[in-house]
C-alpha positions in Angstrom: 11.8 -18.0 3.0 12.5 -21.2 3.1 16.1 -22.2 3.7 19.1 -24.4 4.3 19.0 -26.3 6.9 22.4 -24.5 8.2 22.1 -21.6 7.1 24.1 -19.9 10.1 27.0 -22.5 9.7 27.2 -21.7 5.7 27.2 -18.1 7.1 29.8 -18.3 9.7 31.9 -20.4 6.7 31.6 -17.3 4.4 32.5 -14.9 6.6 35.7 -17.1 7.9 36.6 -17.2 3.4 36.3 -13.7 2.8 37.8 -12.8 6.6 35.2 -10.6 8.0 34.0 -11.5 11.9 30.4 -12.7 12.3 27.7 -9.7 13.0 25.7 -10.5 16.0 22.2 -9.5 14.7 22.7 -11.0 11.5 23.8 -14.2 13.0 21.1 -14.3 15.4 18.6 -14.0 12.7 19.7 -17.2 10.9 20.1 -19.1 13.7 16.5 -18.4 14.2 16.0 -18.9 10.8 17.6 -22.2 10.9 16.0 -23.1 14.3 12.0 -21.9 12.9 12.5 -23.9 9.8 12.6 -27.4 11.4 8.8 -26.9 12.8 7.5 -24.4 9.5 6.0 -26.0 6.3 5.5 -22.5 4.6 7.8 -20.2 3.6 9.9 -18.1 6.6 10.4 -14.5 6.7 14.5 -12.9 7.5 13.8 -9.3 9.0 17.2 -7.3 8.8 15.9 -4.6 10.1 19.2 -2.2 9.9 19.7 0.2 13.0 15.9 0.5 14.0 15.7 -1.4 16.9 14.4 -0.7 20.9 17.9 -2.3 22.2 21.0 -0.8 19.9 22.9 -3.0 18.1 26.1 -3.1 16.2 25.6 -0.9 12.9 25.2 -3.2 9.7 27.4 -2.1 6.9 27.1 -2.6 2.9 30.3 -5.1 3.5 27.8 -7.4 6.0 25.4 -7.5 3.7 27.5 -8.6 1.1 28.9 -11.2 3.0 24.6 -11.9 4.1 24.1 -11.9 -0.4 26.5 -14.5 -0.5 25.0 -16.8 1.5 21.7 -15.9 0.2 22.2 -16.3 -3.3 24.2 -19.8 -2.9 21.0 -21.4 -1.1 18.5 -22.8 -2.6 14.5 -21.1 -1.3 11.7 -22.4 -2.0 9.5 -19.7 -0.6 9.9 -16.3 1.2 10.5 -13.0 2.0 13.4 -11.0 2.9 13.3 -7.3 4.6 16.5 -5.2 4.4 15.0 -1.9 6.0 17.3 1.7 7.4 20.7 0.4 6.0 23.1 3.4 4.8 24.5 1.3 1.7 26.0 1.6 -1.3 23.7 1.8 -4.2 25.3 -1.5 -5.9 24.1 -3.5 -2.6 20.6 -3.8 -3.0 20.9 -5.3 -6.1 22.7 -8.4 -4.7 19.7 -9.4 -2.7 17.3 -9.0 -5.9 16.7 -12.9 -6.9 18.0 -14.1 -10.1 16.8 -17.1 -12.3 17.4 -20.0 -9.7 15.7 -18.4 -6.7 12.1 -18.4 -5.9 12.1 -15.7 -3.3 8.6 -13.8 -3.5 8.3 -10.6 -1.5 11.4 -8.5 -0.7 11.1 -4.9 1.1 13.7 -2.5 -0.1 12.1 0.4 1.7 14.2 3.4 3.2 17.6 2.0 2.3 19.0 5.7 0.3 19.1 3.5 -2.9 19.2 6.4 -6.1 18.9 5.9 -9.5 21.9 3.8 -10.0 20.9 1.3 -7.3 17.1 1.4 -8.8 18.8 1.0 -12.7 20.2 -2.4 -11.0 17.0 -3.9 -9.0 15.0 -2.9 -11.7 17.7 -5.1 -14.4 17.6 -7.6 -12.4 13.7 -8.3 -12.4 13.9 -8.5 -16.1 15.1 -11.7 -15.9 13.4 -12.8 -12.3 10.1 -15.5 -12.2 9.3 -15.5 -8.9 9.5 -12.2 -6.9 5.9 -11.1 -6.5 5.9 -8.0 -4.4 8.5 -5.5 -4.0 9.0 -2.5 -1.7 10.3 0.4 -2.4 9.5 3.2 0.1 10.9 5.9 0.4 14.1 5.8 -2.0 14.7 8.9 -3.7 15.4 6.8 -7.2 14.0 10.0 -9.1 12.7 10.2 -13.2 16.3 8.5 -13.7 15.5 4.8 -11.8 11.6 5.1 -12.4 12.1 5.2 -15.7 13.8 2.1 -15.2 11.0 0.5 -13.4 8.9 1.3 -16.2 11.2 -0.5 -19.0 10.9 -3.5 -16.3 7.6 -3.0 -16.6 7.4 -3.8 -20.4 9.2 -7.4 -19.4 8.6 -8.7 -16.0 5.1 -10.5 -16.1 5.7 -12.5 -12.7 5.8 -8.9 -10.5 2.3 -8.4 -8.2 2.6 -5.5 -6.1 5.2 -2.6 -6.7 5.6 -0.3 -3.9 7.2 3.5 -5.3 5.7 5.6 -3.0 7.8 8.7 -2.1 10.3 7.9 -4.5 10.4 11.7 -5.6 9.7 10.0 -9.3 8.4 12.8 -11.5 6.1 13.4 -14.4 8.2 11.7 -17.1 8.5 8.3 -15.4 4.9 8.5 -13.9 3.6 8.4 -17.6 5.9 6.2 -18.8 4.8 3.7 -16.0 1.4 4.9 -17.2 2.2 3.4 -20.7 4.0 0.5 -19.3 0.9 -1.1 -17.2 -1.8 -0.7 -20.8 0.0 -3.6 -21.3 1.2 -5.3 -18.4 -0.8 -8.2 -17.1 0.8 -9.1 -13.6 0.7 -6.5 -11.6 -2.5 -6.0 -9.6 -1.1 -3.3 -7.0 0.9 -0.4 -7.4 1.4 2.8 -5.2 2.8 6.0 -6.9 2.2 8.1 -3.8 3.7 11.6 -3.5 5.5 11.9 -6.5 7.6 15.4 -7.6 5.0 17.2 -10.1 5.7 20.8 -11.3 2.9 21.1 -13.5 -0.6 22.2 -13.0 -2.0 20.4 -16.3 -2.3 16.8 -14.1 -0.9 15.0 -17.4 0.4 12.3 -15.2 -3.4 11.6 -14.0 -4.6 12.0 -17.7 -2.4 9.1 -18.8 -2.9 7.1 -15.9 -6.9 7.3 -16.9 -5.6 5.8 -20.1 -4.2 3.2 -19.1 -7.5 2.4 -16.6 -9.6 2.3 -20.3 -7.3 -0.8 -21.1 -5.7 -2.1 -18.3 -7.8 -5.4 -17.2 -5.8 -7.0 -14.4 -4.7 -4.0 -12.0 -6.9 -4.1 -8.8 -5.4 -1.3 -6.5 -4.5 2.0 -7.0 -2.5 4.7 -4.5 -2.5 8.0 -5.8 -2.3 10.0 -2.4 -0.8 13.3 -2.6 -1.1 14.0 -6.5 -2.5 17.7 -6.5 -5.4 16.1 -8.2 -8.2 18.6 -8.9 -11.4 18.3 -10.4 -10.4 18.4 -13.8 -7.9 14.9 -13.0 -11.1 13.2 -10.8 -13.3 13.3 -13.8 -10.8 11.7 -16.2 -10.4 8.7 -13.9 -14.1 8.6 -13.5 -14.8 8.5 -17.4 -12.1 5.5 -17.5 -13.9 3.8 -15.0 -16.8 3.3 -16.5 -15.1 1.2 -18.9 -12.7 -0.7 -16.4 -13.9 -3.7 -14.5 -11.1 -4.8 -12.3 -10.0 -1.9 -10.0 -11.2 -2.5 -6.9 -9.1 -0.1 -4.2 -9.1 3.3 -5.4 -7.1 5.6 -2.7 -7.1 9.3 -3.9 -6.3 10.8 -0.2 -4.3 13.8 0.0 -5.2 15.9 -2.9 -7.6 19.2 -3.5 -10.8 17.7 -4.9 -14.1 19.8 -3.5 -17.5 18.7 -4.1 -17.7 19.3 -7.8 -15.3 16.7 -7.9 -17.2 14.0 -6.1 -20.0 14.8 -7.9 -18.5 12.5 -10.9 -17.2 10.2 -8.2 -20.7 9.4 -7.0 -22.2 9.1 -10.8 -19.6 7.0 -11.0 -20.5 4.9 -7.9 -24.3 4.7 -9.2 -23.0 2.6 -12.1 -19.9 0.6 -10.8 -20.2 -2.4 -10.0 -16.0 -3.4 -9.2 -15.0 -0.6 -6.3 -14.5 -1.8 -3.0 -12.7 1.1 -1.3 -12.5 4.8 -1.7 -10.1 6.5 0.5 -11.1 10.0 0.0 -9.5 11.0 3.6 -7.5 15.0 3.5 -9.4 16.6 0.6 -12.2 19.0 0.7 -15.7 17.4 -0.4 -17.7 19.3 2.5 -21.4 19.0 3.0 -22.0 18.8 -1.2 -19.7 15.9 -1.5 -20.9 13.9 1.0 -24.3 14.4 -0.1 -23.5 13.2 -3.4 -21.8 9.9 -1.9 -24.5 9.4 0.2 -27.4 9.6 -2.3 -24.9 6.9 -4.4 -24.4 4.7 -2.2 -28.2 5.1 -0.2 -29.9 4.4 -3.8 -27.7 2.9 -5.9 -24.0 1.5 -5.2 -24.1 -2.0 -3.7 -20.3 -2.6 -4.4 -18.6 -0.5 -2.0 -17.5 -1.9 1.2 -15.3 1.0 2.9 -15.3 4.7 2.5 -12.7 7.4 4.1 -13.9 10.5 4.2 -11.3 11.9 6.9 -10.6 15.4 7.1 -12.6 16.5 4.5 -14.4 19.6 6.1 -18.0 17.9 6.0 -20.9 19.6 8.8 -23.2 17.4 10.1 -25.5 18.1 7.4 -23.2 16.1 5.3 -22.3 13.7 8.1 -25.7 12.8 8.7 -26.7 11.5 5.1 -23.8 9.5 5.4 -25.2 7.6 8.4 -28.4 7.2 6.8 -26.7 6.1 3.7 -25.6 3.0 5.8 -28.9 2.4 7.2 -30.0 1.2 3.7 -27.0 0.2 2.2 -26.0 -3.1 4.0 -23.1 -3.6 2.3 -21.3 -0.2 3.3 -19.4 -1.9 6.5 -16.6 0.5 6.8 -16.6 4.5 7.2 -14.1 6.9 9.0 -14.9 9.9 9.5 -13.0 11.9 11.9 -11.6 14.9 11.4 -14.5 16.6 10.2 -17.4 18.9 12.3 -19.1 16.4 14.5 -22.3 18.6 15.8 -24.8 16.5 18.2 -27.1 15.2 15.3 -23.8 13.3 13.9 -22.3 12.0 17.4 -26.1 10.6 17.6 -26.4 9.4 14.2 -23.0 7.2 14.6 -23.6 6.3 18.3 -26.9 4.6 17.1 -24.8 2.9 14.2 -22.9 1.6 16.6 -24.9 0.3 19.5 -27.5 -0.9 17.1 -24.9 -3.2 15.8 -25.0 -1.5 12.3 -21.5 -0.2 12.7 -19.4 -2.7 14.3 -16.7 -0.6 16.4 -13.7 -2.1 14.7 -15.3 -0.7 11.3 -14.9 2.8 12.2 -12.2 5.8 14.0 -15.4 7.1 16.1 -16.4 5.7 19.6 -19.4 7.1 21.5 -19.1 8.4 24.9 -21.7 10.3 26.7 -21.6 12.9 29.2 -24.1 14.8 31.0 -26.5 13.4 28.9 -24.8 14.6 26.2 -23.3 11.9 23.2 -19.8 13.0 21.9 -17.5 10.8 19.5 -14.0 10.2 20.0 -11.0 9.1 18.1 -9.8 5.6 17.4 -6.9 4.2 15.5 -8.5 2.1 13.1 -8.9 3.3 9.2 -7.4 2.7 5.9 -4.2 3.9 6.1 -3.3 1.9 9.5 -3.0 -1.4 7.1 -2.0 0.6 4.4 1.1 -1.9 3.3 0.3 -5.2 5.3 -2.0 -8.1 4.9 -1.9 -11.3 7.2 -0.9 -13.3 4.8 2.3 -11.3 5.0 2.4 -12.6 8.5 2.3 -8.9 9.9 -0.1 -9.1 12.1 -1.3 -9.1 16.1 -4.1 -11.3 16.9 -5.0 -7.9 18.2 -4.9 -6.0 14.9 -6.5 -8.7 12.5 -10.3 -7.4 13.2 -9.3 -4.2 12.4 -8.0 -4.6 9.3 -10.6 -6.5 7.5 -11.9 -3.2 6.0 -8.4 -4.4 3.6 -8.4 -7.8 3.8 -12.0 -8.3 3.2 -12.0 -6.6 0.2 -7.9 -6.7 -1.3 -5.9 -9.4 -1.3 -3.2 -7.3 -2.9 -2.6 -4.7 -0.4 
């Protein structure tokens, strides 16, 4: 963010009104903040990063962070983003550092902070009236039906809101439809995770209205559904509303209990789709069936999808196989993971010639070739979907390091 020029002086003034001593950290991170912002153009990012740090540090209370809304709040940004992460706060404090009318701050990450309903009922107010926050973070507070339901009415107002993070949120059926309902009209937000919500029910109604709103919605772009218990019956109602939906382009249905017959409309799908970019498909159970009927897809038809995650999934090398001659044809398919399946010689010699011909670059991929004995085997690497599953580098997150391996995201979704 952008900010005052002394913005550790107006800091060390507050605390001296209200009559609360200076904490270190946070009075190290202004200073920095002032210091960075005399040679920065762009907005600057504050990390509060609670108690999670290498070297301990005093613990931040719900009082510092009062003192740290204060200053915030009288300061005039232009541009920026603010992280408040692992504080043990009250559930009014979050809802201090939410921008109001006068503030332009644009990405704010809320995440693990044990904000509940009450604290969600406020943040989620408060956007009603905000213009300019643009992605929000909400990992891993266990707001329940009671505060998604409140991010669904906010929903119905904000049109400024990009990205809404809820993953893990223990949100259940009630709120996931009504956010359901909420985004057939909304025409802002272009990302959205509802990961591992708290479903009872077998019926998958949640994933039934959530096809709905795919028939309609026009401006939504990426989708996180991971741990859903989405069968068959819920993959082939998102299917039939993507036929008529032209904008999503990050589908991630990891984690669930589809089986072939329910990639089978998944690659249909694919033969006609021309908007999917990435299909994380990584921990269900497609085996040798399912990859056949990706591979045929995308070998014949698709010339959309750029990455594919088919981790853990229980495919043979039958099923590996036709996915590495899927590639051969299909230029356009630059990113596969695979790992986690049954890797028989035929597959660690399929992929090692993907890979030393140049057709699988080995930052596109979680294999590596290795030979021994005259033998080729594959091992593990780190890269795949989920390792950028939150970050961009336009949210400045990134290693020189890291940035070629997460293309497979940023090539293909700005709004990660």
């Amino acid at each position: 963010m952008s900010v005052h020029p002394d913005l550790h002086q107006h800091y060390v003034l507050v605390c001296q009104n209200v009559g609360r001593p200076e904490h270190p950290f946070i009075a190290h991170v202004l200073q920095e903040a002032d210091k960075n912002d005399k040679i920065r153009t762009k907005g600057m990012t504050l990390k509060i990063a609670g108690n999670n740090h290498l070297v301990p540090v005093q613990r931040i209370t719900g009082d510092d962070l009062q003192v740290l809304a204060s200053v915030l709040c009288s300061t005039v940004f232009v541009t920026g983003k603010l992280f408040l992460c692992m504080f043990d706060i009250a559930a009014h404090c979050p809802a201090l550092f939410v921008p109001k009318e006068n503030s332009t701050l644009q990405y704010l990450n809320l995440m693990f902070n044990d904000i509940g309903s009450s604290g969600a009922e406020l943040i989620a107010g408060a956007l009603h009236r905000n213009e300019s926050l643009v992605y929000l973070r909400m990992t891993g507070n266990k707001i329940g039906n009671k505060g998604g339901m409140s991010f669904a009415s906010m929903l119905e107002i904000n049109s400024t809101l990009e990205k809404l993070d809820l993953g893990d949120c223990d949100m259940g059926m009630q709120c996931l439809i009504a956010i359901a309902t909420a985004l057939t009209q909304n025409k802002s937000v272009k990302a959205i995770n509802l990961n591992r919500p708290l479903l009872y029910s077998q019926e998958e109604e949640t994933t039934v209205h959530i096809a709905l709103m795919l028939k309609s919605n026009s401006s939504l772009v990426e989708l996180h559904l991971c741990k859903h218990e989405m069968k068959n019956f819920g993959v082939e109602r998102l299917c039939e509303a993507l036929y008529e939906n032209s904008s999503l382009r990050y589908l991630d249905l990891s984690c669930n209990k589809i089986t072939h017959d329910g990639v089978k409309f998944l690659g249909e799908l694919l033969k006609r789709n021309q908007t999917l970019e990435i299909l994380d498909l990584n921990a269900n159970r497609i085996e040798d069936d399912g990859a056949n009927y990706l591979s045929e897809a995308l070998a014949l038809y698709n010339r959309t999808l750029q990455a594919l995650s088919v981790v853990s999934n229980n495919i043979s090398g039958k099923g590996l196989v036709a996915l590495s001659s899927a590639m051969k044809s299909n230029i356009e398919l630059s990113y596969i993971y695979i790992w986690g399946n049954k890797f028989d010689a035929a597959t660690c010699v399929a992929f090692s010639e993907l890979i030393q011909t140049g057709r699988l670059k080995p930052n596109c991929t979680d294999v590596e070739p290795y030979e021994v004995d005259g033998h080729v085997y594959l091992a593990e690497l780190s890269h795949g979907l989920q390792k950028h599953y939150y970050w961009t580098p336009s949210c400045g997150e990134e290693t020189n390091q890291d940035a070629n391996a997460s293309l497979a995201i940023t090539a293909v979704s700005e709004y990660l």
